[in-house]
C-alpha positions in Angstrom: 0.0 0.0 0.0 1.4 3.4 -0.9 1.6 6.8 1.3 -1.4 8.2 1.1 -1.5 12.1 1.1 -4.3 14.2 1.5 -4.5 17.9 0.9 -7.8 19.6 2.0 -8.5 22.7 1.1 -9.5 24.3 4.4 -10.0 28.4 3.7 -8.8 31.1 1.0 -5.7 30.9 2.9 -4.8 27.0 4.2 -4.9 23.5 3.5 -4.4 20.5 6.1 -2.1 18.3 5.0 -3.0 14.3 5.6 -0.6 11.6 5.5 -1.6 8.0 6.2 1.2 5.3 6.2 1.4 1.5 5.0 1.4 0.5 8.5 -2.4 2.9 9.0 0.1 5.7 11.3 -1.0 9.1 10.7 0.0 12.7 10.7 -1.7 16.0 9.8 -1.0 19.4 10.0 -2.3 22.7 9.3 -0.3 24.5 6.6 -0.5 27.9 5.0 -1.0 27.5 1.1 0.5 30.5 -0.2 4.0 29.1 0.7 3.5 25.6 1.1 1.5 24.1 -1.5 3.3 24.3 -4.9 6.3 23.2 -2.9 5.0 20.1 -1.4 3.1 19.3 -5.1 6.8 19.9 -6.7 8.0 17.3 -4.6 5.7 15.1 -5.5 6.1 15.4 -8.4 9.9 15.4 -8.9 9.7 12.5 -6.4 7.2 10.5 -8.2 8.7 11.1 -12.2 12.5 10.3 -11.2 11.3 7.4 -9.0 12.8 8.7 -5.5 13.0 6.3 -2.6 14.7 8.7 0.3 13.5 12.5 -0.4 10.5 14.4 1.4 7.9 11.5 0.7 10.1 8.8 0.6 11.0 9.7 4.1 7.2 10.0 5.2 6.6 6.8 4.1 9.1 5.4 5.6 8.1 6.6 9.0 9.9 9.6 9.0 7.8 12.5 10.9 7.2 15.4 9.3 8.2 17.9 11.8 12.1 16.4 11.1 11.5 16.7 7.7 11.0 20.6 7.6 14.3 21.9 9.4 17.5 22.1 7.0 19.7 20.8 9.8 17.6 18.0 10.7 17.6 17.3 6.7 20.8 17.0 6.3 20.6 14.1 8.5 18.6 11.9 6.0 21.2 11.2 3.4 22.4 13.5 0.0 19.7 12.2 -1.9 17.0 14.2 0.1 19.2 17.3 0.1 19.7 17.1 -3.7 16.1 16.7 -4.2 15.5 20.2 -1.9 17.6 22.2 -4.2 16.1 20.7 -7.3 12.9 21.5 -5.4 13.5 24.6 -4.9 15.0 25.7 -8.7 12.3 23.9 -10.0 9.2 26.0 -8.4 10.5 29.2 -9.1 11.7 28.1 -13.0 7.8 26.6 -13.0 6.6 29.9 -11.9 8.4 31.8 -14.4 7.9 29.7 -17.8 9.4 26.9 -17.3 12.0 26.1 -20.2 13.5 22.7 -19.3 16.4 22.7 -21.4 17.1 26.5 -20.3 16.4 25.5 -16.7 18.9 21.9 -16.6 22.0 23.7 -18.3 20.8 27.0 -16.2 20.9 24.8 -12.6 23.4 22.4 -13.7 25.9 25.8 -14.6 25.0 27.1 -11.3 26.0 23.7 -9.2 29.2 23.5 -11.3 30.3 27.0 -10.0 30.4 25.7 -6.6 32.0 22.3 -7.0 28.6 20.6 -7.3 27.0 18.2 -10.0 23.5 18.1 -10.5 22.0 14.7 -9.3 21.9 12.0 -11.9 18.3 11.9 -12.4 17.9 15.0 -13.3 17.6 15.9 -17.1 15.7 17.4 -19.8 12.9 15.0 -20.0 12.4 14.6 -16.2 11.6 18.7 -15.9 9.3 18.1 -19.0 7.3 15.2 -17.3 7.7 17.1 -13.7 6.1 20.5 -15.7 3.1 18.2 -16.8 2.4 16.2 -13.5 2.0 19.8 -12.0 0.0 21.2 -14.7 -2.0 18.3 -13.6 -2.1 18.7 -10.2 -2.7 22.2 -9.8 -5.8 21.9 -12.4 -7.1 19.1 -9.8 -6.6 21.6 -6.9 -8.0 24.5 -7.9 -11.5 22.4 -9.1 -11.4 21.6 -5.2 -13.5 23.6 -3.3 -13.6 24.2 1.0 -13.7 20.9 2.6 -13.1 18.4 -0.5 -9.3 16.8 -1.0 -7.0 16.2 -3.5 -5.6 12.5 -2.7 -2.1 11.3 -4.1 -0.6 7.9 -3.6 3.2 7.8 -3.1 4.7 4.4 -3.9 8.0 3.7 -2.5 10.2 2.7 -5.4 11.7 -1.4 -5.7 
């Protein structure tokens, strides 16, 4: 059975975020969307399309709690591969924001990780942003049909 992660839409401003485990353990909080949202949906998708074991959901299902999963320090605890996936994360929303190019965006990132010493994780490439930019044209077309009280539900399956 996969992660299951619900995101409710709650008011004009927040969501709650769900998570039920294989094993039925739970968490939930209360998150702001403006500033949450498309990050945790990047993630997902990222995670999902370059079939990620030990990032942000990965880590939830796992067992993980979430609480240790949103402080840098405690992060970097959880291996490279979750850091990687943060700053990929991270690029990623703002480049999606702005008009995504993927080709622009890979040489653009991979540049920027080569100036300090840095490669660019292996799974990242050209046509990994391109299926990334289309799970989230997805995704954000299923949210905004949501209205107060319904969910959007995504199912995270831990890779083999």
């Amino acid at each position: 059975m996969p992660l299951v992660i619900r995101l409710t839409r709650t008011s004009p401003t927040h969501h709650r975020f769900d998570i039920v485990r294989e094993n039925g353990d739970r968490e939930s909080r209360e998150l702001e969307t403006r500033s949450t949202l498309v990050h945790d949906l990047v993630h997902f998708a990222v995670e999902t399309e370059a079939r990620l074991g030990h990032s942000f959901y990965g880590m939830l299902a796992r067992g993980v709690a979430y609480a240790s999963l949103t402080d840098a320090q405690a992060i970097a605890r959880h291996g490279p591969e979750i850091l990687a996936t943060e700053r990929v994360v991270g690029a990623l929303q703002g480049a999606l924001k702005a008009g995504l190019d993927p080709e622009r965006f890979v040489a653009h990132f991979t540049s920027a990780l080569q100036s300090m010493d840095a490669a660019p994780p292996d799974w990242l490439d050209v046509d990994l942003v391109r299926r990334v930019a289309e799970r989230m044209r997805r995704l954000q077309g299923e949210w905004r049909s949501k209205r107060f009280g319904e969910s959007l539900e995504l199912r995270f399956e831990l890779p083999v």
